[in-house]
Structures are given as C-alpha cells and as structure tokens.
N, C-alpha and C positions, 0 to 999 in steps of 0.2 A: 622530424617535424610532423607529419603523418601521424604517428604515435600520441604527440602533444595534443595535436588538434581532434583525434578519435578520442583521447583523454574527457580534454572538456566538453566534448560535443555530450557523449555519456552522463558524465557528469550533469549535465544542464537538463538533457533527458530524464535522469533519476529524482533532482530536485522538481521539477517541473511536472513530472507524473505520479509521484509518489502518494499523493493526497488528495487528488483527482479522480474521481471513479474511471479510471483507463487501461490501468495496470502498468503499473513503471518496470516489472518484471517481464510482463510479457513483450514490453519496448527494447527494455536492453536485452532480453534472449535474440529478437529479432532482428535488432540494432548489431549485434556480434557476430551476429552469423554471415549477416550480407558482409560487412566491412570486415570480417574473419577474424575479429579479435576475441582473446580467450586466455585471460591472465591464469597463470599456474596457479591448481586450487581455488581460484575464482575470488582472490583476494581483492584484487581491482574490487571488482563483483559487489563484493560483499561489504567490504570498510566503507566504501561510499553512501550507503543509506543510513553509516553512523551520520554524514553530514546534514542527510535530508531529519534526521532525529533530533538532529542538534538545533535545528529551526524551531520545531516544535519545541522544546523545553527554552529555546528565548522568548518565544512570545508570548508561553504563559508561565513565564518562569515564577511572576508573582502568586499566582494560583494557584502554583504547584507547588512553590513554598509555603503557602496558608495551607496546603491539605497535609504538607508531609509533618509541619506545626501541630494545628491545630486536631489531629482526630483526637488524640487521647481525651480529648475533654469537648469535644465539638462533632455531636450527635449526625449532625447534618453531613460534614466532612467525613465522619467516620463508615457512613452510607453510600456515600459515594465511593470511596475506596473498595468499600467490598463488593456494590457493582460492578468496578473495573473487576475486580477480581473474580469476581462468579462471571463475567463476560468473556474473560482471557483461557481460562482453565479448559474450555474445550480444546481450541489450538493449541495447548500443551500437551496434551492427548492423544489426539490424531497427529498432530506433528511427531510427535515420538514414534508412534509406529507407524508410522508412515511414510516418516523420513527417506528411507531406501529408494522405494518407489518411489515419490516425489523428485528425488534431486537424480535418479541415473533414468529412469523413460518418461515422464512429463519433461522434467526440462530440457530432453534433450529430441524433442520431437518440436520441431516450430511451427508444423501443420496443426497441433492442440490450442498451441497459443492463437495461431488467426482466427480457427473455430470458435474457442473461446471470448475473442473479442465482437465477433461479432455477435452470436446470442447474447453475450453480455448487452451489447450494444441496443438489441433489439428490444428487450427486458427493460432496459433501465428506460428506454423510452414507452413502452407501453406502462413503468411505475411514475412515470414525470407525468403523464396524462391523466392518471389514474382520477378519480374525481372523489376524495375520498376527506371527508370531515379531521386534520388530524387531534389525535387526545391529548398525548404526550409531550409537552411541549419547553421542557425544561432536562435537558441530561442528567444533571445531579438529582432529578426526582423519578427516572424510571421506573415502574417495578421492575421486581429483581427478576420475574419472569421474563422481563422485557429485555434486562440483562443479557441474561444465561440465552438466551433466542436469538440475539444479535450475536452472540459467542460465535454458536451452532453455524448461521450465517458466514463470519469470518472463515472458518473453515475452507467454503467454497473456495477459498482465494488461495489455497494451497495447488490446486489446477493453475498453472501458470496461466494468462491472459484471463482471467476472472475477474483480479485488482481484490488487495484486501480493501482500501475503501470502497469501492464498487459494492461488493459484498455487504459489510456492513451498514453501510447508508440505505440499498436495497431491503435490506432485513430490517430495518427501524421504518422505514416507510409502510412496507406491509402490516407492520405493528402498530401502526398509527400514531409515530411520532411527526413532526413537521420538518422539514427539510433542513432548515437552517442547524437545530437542535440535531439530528440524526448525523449531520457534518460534523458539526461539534466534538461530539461521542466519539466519531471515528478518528478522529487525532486524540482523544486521550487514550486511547485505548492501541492506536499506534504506538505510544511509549513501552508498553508490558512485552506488546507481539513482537514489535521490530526489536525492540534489546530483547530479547529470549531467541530470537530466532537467527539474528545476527552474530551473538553467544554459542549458541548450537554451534552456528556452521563453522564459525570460527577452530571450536574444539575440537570436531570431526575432520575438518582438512589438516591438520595443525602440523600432519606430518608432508605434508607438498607447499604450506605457505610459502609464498613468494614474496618479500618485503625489497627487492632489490631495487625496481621500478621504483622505490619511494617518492619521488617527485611526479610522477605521472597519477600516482595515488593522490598525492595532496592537492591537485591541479584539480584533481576529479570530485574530490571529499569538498575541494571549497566551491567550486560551479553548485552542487549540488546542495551546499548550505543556501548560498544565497539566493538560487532561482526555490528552492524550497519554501525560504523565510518571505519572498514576494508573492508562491502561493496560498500560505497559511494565513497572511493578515488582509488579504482582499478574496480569498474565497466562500465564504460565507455570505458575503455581503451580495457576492457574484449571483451564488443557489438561491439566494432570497428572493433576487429581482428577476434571475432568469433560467430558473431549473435545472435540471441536467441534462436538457435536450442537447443543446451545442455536446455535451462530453460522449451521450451516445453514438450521435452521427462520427463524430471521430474515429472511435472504438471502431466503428461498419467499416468508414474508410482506411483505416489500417488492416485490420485485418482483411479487407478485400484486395488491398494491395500487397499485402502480404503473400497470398494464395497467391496471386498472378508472379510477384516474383520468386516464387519457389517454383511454379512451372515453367518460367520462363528460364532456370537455372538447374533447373531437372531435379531439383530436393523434394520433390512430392513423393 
C-alpha cells in the first residue's frame, strides 16, 4: 500500500510541477530521497513525465495538428517550427555532453537541488517585479534571436532544481517578452526537450529498465496526466493575473525546508 500511495503521491507531484517555474525534477529527487524511493534505472522516474507530455499535446492538440499540416505551405507555421527548433538545439548539445555529469553528481547531490531552488526562487521574484515595458508579445512571432536565447536559457535547467520552465519563462522575460506569451513558449518547446530527453534516458538505462512494477508506473503516468492537463489549461490565465510571485516563494520554501531536513537527517 505504501508503494501505491508514494506512486500517486509522485505522480501528482510531477503533473503538478512540471510546467510551473518550480522544478518537478528537483521535487521528485527530493521527494525520493526522504520517502527512499528509487525505481531500478529510474524508470518510474522517467515514464511518468511521458504523462505530464501527454497533457500538453491534449490541450493543444489542435494547434499542433495545424503546424504539423500546415508548414509546407503556411509561411507563418513554418517560422514557428523553426523557432522551436533553433530554441531546442542548444539542450541537444549540452545534454549530450553533459549527460554523465548531470545524471551520476547533480542528481545525486540534493543539497544542489535546495540551493537551486532557492536562487531560483529569489531571481524569479526579483524578474516578476522587474518594471520592465515587454516587446514580444506573441510566441509564434519571436525573433529567432529571441529563440536561440531562450534555448541557451533552458540549458540552466539541466542543474537539477533550476525547473526547465523556470529557466525558459526567466529567459523570455529578460528578453522582453510578456509573461503570459513566455508561458506559452515554455510548453511548446516542453514537447521537443521533454520527448528528446525522456528518449535519451530511456536508451542509456535500457540495460537496468525495470517494467516489472507496471502498475505503480501506470498509477503514477496517469496522476501525472491529469494534475498536469489542470495545470496547462488554467496556467496562463493564473501568470496573467498574478505573476510568478506565489511560484518563487514556494521554490524559497522548499528548498529551505529541504536544507533543514537534510540536516536534520545528516545528508548534508
């Protein structure tokens, strides 16, 4: 029972922070380590953010069937695709080589990730205050510079508790897009990273996957669909009317409470 219920608990965690500038990576390293759970190969781990992906392509599924239609012949569409693509190609990059170090001493240090969340924390609330005119106020009209910068950006979020949306949303604001649109951006561009990167690890573990649990995966693949799909269709609406203040104090107080129970547990 214990198992089931650290399943969904996970799961609703990974839906729920995944598209939130919080870092859902740096929640479930965190989340794992206290409640000591640690699927073989990190299959758990990893299948579950296909569900939080899966959100994303329901709610704009139609969107995304007009782009994957319409570029050959639809100039507009065809611009956008190639700034997800000039935006993604950095994390292909750095992920490759980087990989190593990323997944065997970032993730496996959970002092990184509280640090992490709270600079993050601190940053993202001094970019919500910022008084700043934005330009950019349409995703599909980015420059391509604007692109390729928010890519560079995303990167950051290879440090466990950074948050790739954090990262991205961060990087478009400095750029002078406006909030609502910078959200935006950061779930399409969730599709290329999250399937490439879930892809990756999938291939890399391939020889420890663990499929045996399959029910505990599935319990966790759908929490994560569903708290995912409730915050894709009212997030936006949310950053519109009330910033990302509420996400950074969060970020402070996890991460502060992190550090206390790691010292309280002697993992420091």
């Amino acid at each position: 029972m214990a198992d089931w219920l650290t399943a969904i608990l996970l799961g609703l965690v990974e839906g729920l922070t995944e598209f939130i500038p919080v870092s859902s990576t740096g929640h479930l390293l965190l989340l794992g380590h206290f409640l000591g759970f640690e699927s073989t190969g990190k299959t758990f781990e990893i299948v579950i953010q296909l569900g939080a992906l899966l959100a994303i392509i329901s709610v704009y599924f139609k969107r995304l069937w007009q782009l994957a239609t319409r570029w050959p012949f639809d100039p507009a569409a065809r611009r956008f695709l190639i700034g997800l693509l000039v935006a993604f190609l950095p994390a292909v990059v750095i992920g490759f080589l980087a990989y190593g170090f990323i997944k065997t001493v970032l993730f496996e240090t959970p002092l990184v990730v509280c640090i992490a969340l709270i600079v993050g924390g601190v940053l993202l609330l001094w970019l919500d205050r910022m008084d700043k005119v934005p330009v950019h106020l349409d995703a599909d009209r980015y420059p391509f510079r604007v692109y390729f910068l928010i890519g560079l950006f995303q990167c950051l979020a290879m440090i466990p508790g950074v948050s790739r949306s954090g990262a991205t949303i961060a990087g478009g604001l400095l750029l002078k897009t406006d909030k609502r649109s910078a959200a935006e951006f950061s779930f399409f561009l969730a599709l290329p990273t999250m399937g490439a990167a879930v892809a990756y690890d999938l291939f890399k573990n391939r020889a420890v996957l663990d499929f045996s649990d399959f029910g505990l995966i599935a319990v966790g693949f759908i929490a994560a669909f569903l708290t995912a799909l409730a915050v894709v269709r009212f997030l936006l609406d949310f950053v519109s009317k009330r910033g990302f203040g509420p996400f950074a104090w969060w970020r402070i107080v996890v991460g502060v409470a992190g550090i206390i129970g790691l010292a309280a547990t002697g993992a420091l």
